[in-house]
PDBQT receptor file of N, H, CA, C and O in Angstrom, charges set to zero:
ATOM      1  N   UNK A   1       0.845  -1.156   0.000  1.00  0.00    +0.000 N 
ATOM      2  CA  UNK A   1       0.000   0.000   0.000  1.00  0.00    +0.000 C 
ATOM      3  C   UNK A   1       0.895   1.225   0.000  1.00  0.00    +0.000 C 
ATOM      4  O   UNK A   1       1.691   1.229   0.939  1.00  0.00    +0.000 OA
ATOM      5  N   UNK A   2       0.947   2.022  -0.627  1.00  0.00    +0.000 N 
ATOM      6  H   UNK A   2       0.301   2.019  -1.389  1.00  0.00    +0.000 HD
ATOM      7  CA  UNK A   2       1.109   2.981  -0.196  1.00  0.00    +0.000 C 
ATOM      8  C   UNK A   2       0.309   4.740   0.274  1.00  0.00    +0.000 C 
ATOM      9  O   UNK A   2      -0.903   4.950   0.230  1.00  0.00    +0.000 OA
ATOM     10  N   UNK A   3       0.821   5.245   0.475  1.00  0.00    +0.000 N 
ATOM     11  H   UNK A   3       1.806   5.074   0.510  1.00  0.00    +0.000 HD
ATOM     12  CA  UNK A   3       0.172   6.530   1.092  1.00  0.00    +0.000 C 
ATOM     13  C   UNK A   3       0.823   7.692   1.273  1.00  0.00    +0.000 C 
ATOM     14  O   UNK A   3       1.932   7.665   1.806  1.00  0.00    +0.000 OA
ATOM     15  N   UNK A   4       0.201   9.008   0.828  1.00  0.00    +0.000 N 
ATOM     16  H   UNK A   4      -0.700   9.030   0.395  1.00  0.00    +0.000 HD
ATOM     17  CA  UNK A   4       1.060  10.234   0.474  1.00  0.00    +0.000 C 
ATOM     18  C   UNK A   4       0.429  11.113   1.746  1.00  0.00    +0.000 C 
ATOM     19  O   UNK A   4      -0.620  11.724   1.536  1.00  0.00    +0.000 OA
ATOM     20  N   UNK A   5       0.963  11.175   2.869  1.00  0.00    +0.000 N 
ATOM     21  H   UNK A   5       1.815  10.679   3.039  1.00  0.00    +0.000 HD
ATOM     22  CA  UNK A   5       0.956  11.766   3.761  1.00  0.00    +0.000 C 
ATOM     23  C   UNK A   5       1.131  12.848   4.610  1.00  0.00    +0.000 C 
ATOM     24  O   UNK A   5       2.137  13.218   4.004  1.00  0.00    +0.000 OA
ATOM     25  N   UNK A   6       1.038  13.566   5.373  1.00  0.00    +0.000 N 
ATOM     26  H   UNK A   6       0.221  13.265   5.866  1.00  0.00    +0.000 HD
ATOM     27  CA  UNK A   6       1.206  14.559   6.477  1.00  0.00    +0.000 C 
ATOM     28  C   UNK A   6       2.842  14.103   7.143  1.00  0.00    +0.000 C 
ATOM     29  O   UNK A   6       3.130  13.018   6.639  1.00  0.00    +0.000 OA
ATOM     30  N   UNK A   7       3.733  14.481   7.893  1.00  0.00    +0.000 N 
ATOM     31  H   UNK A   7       3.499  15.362   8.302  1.00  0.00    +0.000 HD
ATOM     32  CA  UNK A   7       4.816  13.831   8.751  1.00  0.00    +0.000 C 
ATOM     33  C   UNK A   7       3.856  13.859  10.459  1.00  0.00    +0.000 C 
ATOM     34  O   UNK A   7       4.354  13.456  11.510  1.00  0.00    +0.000 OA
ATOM     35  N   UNK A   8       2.593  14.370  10.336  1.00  0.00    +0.000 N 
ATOM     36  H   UNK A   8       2.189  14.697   9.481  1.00  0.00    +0.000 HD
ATOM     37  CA  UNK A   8       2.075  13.545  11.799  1.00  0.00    +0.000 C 
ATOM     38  C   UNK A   8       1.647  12.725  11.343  1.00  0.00    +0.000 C 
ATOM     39  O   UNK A   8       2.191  11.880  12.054  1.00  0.00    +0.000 OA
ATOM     40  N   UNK A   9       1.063  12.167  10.682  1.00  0.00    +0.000 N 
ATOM     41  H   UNK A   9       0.621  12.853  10.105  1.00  0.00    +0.000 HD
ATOM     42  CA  UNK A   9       0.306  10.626  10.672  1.00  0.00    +0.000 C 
ATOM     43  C   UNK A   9       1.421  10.110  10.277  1.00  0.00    +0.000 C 
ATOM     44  O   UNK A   9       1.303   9.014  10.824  1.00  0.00    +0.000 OA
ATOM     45  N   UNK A  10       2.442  10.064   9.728  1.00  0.00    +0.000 N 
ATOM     46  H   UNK A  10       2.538  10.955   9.284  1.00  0.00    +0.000 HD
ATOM     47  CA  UNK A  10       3.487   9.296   9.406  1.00  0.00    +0.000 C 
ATOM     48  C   UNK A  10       4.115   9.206  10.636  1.00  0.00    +0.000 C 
ATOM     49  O   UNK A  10       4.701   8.174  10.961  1.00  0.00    +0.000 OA
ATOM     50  N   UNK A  11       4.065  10.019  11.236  1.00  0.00    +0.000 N 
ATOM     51  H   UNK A  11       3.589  10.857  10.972  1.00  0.00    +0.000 HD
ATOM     52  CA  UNK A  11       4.782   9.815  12.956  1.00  0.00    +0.000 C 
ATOM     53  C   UNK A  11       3.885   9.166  14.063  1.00  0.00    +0.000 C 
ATOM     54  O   UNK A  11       4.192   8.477  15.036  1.00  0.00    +0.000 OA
ATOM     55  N   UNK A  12       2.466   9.687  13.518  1.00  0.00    +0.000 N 
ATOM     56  H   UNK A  12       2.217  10.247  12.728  1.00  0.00    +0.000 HD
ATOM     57  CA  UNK A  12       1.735   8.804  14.344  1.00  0.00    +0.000 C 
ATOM     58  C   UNK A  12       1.747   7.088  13.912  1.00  0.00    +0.000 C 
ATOM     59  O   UNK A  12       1.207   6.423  14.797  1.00  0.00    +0.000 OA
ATOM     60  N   UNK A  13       2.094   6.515  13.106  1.00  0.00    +0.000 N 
ATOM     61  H   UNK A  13       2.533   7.055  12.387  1.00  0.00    +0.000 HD
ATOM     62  CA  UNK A  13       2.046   5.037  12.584  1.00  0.00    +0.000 C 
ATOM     63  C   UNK A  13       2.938   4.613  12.777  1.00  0.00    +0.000 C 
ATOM     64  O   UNK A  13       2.945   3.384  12.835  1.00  0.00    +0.000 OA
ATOM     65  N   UNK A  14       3.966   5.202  12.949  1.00  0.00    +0.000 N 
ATOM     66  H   UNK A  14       3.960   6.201  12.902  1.00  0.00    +0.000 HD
ATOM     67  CA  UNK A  14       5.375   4.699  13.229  1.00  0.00    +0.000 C 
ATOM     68  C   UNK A  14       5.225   4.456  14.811  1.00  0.00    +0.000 C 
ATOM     69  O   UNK A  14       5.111   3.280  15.158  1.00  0.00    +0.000 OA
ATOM     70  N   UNK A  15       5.216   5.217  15.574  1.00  0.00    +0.000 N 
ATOM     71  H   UNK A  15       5.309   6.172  15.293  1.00  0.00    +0.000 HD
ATOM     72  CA  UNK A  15       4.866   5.366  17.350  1.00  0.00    +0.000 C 
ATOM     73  C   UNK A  15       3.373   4.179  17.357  1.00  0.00    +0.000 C 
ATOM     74  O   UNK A  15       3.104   3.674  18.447  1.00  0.00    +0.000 OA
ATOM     75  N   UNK A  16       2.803   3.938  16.567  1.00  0.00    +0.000 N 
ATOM     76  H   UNK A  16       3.021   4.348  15.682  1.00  0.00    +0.000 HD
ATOM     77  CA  UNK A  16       1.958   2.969  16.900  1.00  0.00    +0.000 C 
ATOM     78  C   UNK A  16       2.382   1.250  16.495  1.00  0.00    +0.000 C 
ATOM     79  O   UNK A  16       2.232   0.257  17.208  1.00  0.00    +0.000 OA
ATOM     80  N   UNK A  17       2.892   1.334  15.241  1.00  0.00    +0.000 N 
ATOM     81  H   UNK A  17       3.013   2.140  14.662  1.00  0.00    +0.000 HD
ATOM     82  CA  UNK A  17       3.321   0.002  14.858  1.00  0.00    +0.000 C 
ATOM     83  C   UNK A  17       4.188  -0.223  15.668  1.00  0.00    +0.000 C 
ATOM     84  O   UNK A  17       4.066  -1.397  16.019  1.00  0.00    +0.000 OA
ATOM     85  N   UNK A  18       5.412   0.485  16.414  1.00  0.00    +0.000 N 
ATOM     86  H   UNK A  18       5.512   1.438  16.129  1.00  0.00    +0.000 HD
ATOM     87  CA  UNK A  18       6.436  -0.166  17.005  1.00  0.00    +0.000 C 
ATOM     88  C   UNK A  18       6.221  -0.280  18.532  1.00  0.00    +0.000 C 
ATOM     89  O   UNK A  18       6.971  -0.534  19.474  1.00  0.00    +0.000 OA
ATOM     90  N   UNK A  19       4.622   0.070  18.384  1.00  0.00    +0.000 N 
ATOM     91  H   UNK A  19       4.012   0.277  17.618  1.00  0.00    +0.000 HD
ATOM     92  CA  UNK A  19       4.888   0.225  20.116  1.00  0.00    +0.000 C 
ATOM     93  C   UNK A  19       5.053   1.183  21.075  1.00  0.00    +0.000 C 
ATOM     94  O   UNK A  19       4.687   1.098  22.247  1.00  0.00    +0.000 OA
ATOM     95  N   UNK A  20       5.694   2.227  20.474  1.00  0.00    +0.000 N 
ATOM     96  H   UNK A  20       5.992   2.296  19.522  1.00  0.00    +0.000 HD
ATOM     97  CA  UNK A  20       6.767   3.229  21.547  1.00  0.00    +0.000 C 
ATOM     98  C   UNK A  20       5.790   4.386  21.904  1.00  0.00    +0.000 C 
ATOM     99  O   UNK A  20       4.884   4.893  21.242  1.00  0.00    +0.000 OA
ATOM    100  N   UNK A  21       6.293   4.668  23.263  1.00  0.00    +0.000 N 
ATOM    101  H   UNK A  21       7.028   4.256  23.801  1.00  0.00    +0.000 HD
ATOM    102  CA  UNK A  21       5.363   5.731  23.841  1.00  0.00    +0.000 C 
ATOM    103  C   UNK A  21       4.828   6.844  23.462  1.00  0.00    +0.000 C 
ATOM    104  O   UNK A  21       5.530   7.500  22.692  1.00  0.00    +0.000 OA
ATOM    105  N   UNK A  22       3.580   7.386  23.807  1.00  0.00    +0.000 N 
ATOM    106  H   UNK A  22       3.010   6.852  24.432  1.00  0.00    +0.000 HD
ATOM    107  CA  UNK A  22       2.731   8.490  22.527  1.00  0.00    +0.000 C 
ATOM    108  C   UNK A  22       3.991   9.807  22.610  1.00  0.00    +0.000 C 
ATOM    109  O   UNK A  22       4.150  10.601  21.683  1.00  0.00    +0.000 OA
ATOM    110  N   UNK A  23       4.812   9.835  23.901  1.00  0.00    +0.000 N 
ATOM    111  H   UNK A  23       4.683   9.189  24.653  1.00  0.00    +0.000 HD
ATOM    112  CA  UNK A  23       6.061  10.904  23.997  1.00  0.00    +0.000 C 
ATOM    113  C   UNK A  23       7.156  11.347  22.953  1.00  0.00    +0.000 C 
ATOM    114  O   UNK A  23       7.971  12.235  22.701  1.00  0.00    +0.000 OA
ATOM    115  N   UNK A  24       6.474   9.758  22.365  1.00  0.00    +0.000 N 
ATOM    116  H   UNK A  24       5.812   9.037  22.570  1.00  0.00    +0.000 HD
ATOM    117  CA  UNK A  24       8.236   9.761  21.263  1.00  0.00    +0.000 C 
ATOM    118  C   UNK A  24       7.801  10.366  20.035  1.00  0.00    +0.000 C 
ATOM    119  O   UNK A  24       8.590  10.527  19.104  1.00  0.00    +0.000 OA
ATOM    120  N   UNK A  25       6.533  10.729  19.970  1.00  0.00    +0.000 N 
ATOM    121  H   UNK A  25       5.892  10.598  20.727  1.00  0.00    +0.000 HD
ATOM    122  CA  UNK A  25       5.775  11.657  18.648  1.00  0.00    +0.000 C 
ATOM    123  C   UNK A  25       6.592  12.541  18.160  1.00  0.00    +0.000 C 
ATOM    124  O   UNK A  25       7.132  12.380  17.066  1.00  0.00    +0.000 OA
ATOM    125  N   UNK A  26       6.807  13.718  19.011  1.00  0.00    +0.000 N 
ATOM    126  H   UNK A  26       6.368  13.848  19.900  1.00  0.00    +0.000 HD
ATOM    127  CA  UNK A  26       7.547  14.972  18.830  1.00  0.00    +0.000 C 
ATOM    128  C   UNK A  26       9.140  15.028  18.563  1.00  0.00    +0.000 C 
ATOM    129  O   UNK A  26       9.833  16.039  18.450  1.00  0.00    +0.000 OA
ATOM    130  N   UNK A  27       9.650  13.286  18.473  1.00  0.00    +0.000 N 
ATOM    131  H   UNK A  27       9.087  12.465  18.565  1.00  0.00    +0.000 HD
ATOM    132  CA  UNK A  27      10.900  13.381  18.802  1.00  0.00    +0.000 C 
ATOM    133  C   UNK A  27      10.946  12.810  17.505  1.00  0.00    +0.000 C 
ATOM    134  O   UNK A  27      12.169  12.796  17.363  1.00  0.00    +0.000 OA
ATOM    135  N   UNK A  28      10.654  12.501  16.830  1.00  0.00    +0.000 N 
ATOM    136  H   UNK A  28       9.661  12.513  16.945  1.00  0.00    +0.000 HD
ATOM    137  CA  UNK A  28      10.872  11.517  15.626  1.00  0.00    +0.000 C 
ATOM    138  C   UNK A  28      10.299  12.691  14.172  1.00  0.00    +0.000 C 
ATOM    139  O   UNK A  28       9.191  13.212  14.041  1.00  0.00    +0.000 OA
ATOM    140  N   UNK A  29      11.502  12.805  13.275  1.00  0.00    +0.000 N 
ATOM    141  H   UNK A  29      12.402  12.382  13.382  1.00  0.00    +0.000 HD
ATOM    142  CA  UNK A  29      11.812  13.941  12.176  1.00  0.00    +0.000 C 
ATOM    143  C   UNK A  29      11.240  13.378  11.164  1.00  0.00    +0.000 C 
ATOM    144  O   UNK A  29      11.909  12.345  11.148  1.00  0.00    +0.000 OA
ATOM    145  N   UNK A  30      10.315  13.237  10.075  1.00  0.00    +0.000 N 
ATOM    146  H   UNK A  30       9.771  14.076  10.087  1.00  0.00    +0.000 HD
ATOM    147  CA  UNK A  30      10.315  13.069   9.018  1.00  0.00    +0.000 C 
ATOM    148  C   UNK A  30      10.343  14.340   8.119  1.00  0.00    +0.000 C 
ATOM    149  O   UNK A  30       9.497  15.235   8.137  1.00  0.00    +0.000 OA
ATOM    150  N   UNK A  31      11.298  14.285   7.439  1.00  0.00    +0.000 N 
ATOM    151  H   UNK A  31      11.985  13.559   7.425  1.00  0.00    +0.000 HD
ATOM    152  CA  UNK A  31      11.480  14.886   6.555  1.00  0.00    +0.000 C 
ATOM    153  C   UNK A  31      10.550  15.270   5.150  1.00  0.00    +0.000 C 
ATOM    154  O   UNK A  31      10.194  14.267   4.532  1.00  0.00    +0.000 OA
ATOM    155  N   UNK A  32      10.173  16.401   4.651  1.00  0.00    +0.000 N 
ATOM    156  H   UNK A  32      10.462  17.216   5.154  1.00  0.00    +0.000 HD
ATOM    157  CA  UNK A  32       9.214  16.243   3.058  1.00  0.00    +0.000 C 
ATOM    158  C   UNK A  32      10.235  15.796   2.424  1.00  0.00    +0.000 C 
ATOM    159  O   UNK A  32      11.455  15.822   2.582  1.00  0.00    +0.000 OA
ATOM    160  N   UNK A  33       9.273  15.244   1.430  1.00  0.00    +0.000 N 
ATOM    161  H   UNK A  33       8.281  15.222   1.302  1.00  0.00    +0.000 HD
ATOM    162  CA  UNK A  33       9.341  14.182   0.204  1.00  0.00    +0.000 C 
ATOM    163  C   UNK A  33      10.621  12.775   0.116  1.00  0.00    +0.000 C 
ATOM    164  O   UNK A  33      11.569  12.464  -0.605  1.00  0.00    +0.000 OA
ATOM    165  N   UNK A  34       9.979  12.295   1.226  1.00  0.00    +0.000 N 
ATOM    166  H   UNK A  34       9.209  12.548   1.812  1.00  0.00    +0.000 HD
ATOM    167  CA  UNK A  34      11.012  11.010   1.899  1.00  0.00    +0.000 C 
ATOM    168  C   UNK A  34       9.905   9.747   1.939  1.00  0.00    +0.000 C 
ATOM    169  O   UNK A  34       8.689   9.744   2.130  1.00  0.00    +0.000 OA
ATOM    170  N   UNK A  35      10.820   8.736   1.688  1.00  0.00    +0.000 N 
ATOM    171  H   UNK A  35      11.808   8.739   1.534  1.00  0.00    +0.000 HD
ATOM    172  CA  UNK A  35       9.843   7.575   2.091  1.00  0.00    +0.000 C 
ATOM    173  C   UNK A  35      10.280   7.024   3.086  1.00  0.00    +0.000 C 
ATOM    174  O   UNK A  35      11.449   6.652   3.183  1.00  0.00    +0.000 OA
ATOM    175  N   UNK A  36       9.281   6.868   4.105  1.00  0.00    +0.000 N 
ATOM    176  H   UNK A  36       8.331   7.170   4.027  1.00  0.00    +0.000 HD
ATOM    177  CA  UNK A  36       8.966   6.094   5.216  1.00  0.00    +0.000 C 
ATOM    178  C   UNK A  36       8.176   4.513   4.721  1.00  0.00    +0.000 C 
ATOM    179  O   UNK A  36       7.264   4.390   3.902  1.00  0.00    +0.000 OA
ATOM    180  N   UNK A  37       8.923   3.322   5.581  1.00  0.00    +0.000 N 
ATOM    181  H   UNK A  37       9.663   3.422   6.246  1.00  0.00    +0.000 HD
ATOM    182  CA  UNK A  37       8.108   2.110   5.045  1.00  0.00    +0.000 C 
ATOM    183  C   UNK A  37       8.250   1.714   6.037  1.00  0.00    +0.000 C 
ATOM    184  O   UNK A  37       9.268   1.869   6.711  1.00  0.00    +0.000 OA
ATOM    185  N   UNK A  38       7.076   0.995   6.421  1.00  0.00    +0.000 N 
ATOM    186  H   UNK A  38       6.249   0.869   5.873  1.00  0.00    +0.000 HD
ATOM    187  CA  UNK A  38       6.656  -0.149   7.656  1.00  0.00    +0.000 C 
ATOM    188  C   UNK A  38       6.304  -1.697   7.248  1.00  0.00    +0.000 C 
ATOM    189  O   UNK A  38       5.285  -2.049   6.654  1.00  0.00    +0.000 OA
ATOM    190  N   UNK A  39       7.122  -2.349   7.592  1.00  0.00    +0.000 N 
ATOM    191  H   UNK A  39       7.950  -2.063   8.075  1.00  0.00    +0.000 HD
ATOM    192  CA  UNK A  39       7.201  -4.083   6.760  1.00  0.00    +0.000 C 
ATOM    193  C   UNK A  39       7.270  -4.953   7.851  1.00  0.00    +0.000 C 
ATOM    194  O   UNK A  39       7.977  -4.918   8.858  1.00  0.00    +0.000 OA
ATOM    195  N   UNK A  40       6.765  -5.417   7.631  1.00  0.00    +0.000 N 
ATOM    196  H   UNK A  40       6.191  -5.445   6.813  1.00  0.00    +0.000 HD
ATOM    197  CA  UNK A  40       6.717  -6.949   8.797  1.00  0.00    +0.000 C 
ATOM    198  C   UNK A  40       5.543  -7.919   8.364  1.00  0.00    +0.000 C 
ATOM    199  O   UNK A  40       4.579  -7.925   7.599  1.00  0.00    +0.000 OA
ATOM    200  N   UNK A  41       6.426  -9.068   9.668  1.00  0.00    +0.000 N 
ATOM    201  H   UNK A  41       7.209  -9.063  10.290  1.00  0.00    +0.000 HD
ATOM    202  CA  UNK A  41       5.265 -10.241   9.300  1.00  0.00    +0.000 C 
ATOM    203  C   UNK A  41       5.318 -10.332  10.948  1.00  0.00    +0.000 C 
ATOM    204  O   UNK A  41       5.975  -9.609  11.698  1.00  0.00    +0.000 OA
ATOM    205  N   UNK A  42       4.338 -11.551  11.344  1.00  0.00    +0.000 N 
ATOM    206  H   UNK A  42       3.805 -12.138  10.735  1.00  0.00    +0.000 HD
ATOM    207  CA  UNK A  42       3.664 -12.142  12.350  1.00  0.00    +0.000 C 
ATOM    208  C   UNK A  42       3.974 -10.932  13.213  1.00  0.00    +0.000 C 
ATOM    209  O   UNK A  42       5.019 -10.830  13.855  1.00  0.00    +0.000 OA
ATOM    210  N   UNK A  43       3.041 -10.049  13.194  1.00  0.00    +0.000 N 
ATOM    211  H   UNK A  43       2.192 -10.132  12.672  1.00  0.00    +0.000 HD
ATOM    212  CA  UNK A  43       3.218  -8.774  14.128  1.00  0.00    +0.000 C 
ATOM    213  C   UNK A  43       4.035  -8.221  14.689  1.00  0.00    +0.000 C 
ATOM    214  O   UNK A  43       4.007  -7.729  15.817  1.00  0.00    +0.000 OA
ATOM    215  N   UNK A  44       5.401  -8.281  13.413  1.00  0.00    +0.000 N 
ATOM    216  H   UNK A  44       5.424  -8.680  12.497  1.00  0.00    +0.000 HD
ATOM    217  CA  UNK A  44       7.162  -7.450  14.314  1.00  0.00    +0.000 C 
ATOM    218  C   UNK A  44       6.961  -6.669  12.641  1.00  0.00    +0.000 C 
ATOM    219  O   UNK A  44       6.819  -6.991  11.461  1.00  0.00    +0.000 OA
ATOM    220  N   UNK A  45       7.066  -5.489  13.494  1.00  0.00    +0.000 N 
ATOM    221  H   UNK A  45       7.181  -5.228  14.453  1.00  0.00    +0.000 HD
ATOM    222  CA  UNK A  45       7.175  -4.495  12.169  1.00  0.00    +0.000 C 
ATOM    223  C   UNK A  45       8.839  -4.056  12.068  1.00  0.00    +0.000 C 
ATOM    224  O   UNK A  45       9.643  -4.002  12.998  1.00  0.00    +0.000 OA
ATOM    225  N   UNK A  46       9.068  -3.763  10.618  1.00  0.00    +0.000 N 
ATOM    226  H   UNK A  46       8.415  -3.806   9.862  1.00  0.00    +0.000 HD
ATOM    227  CA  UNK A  46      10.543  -3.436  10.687  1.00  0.00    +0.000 C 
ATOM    228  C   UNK A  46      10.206  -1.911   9.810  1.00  0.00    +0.000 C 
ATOM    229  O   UNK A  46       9.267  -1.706   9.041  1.00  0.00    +0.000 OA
ATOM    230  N   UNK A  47      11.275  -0.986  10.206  1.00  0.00    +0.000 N 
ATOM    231  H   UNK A  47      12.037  -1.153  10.831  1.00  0.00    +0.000 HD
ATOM    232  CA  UNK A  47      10.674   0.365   9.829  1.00  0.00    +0.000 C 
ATOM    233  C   UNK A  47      12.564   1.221   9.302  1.00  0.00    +0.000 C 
ATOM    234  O   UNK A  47      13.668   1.372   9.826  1.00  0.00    +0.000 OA
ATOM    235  N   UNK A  48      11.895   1.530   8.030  1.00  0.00    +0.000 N 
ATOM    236  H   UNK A  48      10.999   1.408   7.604  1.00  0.00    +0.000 HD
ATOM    237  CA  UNK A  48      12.786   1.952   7.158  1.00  0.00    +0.000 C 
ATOM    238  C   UNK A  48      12.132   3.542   6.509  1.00  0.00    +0.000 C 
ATOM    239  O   UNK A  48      11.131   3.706   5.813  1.00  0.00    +0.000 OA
ATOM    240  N   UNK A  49      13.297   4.769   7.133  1.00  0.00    +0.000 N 
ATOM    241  H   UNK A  49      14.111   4.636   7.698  1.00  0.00    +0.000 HD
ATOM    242  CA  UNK A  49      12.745   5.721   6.689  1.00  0.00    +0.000 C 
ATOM    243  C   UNK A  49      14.158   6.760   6.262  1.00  0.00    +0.000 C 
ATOM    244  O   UNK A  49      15.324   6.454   6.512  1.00  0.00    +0.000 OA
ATOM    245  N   UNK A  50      13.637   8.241   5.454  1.00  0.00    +0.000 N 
ATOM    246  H   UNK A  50      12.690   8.490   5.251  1.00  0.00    +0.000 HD
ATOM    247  CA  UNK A  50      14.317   9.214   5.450  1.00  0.00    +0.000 C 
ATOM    248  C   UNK A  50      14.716   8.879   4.138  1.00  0.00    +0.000 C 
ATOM    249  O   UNK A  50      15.297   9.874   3.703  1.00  0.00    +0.000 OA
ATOM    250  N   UNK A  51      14.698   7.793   3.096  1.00  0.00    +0.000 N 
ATOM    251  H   UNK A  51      14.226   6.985   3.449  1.00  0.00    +0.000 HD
ATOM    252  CA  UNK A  51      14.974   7.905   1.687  1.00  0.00    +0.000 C 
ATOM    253  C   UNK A  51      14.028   9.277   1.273  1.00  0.00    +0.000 C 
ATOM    254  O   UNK A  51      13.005   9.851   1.647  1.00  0.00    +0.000 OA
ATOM    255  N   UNK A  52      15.303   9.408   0.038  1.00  0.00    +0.000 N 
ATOM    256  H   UNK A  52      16.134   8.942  -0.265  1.00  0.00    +0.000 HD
ATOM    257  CA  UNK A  52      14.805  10.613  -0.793  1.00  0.00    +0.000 C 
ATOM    258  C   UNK A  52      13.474   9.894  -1.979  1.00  0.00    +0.000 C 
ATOM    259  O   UNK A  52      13.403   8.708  -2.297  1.00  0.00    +0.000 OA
ATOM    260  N   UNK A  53      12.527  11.028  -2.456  1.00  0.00    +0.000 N 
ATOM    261  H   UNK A  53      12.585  11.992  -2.197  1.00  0.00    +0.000 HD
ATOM    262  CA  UNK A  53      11.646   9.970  -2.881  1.00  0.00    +0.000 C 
ATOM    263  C   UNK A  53      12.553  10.407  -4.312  1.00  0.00    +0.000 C 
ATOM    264  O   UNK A  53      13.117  11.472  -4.564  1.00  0.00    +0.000 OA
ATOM    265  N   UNK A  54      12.452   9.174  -5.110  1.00  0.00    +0.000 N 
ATOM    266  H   UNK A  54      11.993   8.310  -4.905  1.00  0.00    +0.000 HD
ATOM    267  CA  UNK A  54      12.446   9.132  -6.270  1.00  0.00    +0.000 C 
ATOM    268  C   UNK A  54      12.008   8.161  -7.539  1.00  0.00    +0.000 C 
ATOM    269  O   UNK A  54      12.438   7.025  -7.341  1.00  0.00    +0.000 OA
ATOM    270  N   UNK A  55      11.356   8.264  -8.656  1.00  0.00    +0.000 N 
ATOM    271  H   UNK A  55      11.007   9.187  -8.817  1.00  0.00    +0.000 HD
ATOM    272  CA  UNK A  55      10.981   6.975  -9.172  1.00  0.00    +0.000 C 
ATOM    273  C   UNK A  55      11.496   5.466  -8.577  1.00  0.00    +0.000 C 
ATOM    274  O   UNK A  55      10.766   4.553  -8.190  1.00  0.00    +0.000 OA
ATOM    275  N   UNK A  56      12.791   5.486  -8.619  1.00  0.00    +0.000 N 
ATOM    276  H   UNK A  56      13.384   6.227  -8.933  1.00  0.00    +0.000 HD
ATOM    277  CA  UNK A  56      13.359   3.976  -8.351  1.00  0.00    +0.000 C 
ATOM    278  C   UNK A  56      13.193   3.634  -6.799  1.00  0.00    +0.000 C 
ATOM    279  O   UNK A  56      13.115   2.461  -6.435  1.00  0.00    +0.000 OA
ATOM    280  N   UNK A  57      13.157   4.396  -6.155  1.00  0.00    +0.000 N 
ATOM    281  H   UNK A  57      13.221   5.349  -6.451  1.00  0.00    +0.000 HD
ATOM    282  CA  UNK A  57      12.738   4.408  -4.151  1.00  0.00    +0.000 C 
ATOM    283  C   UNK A  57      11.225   3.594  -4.438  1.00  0.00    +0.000 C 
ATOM    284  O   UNK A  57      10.848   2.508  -3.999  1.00  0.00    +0.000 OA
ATOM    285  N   UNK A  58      10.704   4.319  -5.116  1.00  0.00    +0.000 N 
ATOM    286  H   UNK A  58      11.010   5.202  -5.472  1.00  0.00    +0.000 HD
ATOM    287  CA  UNK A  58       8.694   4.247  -5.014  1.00  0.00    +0.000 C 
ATOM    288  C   UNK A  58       8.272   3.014  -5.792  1.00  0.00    +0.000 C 
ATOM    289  O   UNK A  58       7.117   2.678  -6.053  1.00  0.00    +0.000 OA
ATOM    290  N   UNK A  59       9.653   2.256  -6.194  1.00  0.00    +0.000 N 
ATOM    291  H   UNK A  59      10.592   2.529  -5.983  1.00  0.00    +0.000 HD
ATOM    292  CA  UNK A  59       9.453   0.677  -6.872  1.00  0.00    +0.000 C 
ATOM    293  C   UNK A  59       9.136   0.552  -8.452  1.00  0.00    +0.000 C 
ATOM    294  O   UNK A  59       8.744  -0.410  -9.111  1.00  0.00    +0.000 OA
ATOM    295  N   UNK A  60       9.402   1.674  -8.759  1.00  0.00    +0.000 N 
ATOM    296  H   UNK A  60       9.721   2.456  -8.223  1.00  0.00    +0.000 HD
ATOM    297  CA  UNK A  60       9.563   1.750 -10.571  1.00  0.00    +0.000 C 
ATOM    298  C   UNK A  60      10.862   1.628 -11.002  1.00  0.00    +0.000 C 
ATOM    299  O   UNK A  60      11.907   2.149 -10.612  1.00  0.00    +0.000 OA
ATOM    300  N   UNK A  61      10.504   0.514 -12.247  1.00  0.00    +0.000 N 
ATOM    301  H   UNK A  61       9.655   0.091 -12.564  1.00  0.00    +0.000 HD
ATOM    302  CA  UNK A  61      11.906   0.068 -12.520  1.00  0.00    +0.000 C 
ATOM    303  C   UNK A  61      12.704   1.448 -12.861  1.00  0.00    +0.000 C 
ATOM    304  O   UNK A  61      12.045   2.414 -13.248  1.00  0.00    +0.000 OA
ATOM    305  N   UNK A  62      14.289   1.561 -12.703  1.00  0.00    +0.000 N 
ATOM    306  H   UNK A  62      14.825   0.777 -12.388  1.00  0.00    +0.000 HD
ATOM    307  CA  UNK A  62      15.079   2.840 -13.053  1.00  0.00    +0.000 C 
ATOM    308  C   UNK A  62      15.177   3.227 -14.362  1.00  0.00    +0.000 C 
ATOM    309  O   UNK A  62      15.069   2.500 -15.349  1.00  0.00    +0.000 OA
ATOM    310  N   UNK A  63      15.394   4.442 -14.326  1.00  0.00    +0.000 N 
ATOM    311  H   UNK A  63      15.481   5.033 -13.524  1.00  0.00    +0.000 HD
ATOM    312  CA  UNK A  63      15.170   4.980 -15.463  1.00  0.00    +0.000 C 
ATOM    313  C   UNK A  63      16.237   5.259 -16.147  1.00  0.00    +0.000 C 
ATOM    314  O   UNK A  63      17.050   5.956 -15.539  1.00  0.00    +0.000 OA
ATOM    315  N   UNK A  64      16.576   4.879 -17.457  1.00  0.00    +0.000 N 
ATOM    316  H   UNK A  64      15.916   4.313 -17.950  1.00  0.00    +0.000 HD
ATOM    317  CA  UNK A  64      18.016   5.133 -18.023  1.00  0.00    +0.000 C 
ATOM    318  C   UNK A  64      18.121   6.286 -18.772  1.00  0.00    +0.000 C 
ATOM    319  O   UNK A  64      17.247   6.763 -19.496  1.00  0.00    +0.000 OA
ATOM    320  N   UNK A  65      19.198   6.699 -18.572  1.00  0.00    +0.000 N 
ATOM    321  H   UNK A  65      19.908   6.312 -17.984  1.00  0.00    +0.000 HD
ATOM    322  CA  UNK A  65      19.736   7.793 -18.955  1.00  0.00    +0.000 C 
ATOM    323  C   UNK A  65      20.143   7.686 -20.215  1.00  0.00    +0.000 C 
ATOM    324  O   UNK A  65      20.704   6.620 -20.472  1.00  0.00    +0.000 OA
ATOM    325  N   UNK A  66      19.979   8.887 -21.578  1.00  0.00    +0.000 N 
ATOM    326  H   UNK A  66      19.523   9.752 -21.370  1.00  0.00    +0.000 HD
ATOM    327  CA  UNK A  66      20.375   9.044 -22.597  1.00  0.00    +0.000 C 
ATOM    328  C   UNK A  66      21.539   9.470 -23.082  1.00  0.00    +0.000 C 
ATOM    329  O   UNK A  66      21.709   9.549 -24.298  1.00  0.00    +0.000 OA
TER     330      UNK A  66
């Protein structure tokens, strides 16, 4: 799935999938136009953020240069 977001709801999902206290909201930076990803299985999320967005980040094959 993805989703083009606010950096509070992106901070709020992150502080919820991992667990961590509603405190750690204000402490956690997302940056504009970055991808944040939340991946897991049997309910352990693994969380990968602060890429720059760009076609090849967002899972489109790369684009070659002329």
């Amino acid at each position: 799935m993805l989703a083009v977001a606010e950096p509070a709801v992106v901070r709020a999902a992150i502080v919820h999938a991992l667990g961590l206290p509603p405190a750690l909201f204000w402490r956690l930076d997302v940056p504009p136009l970055t991808l944040t990803e939340l991946t897991g299985r049997s309910g352990r999320w693994n969380l990968r953020c602060g890429r720059p967005l760009t076609t090849e980040g967002a899972g489109a094959p790369p684009q070659s240069g002329s």
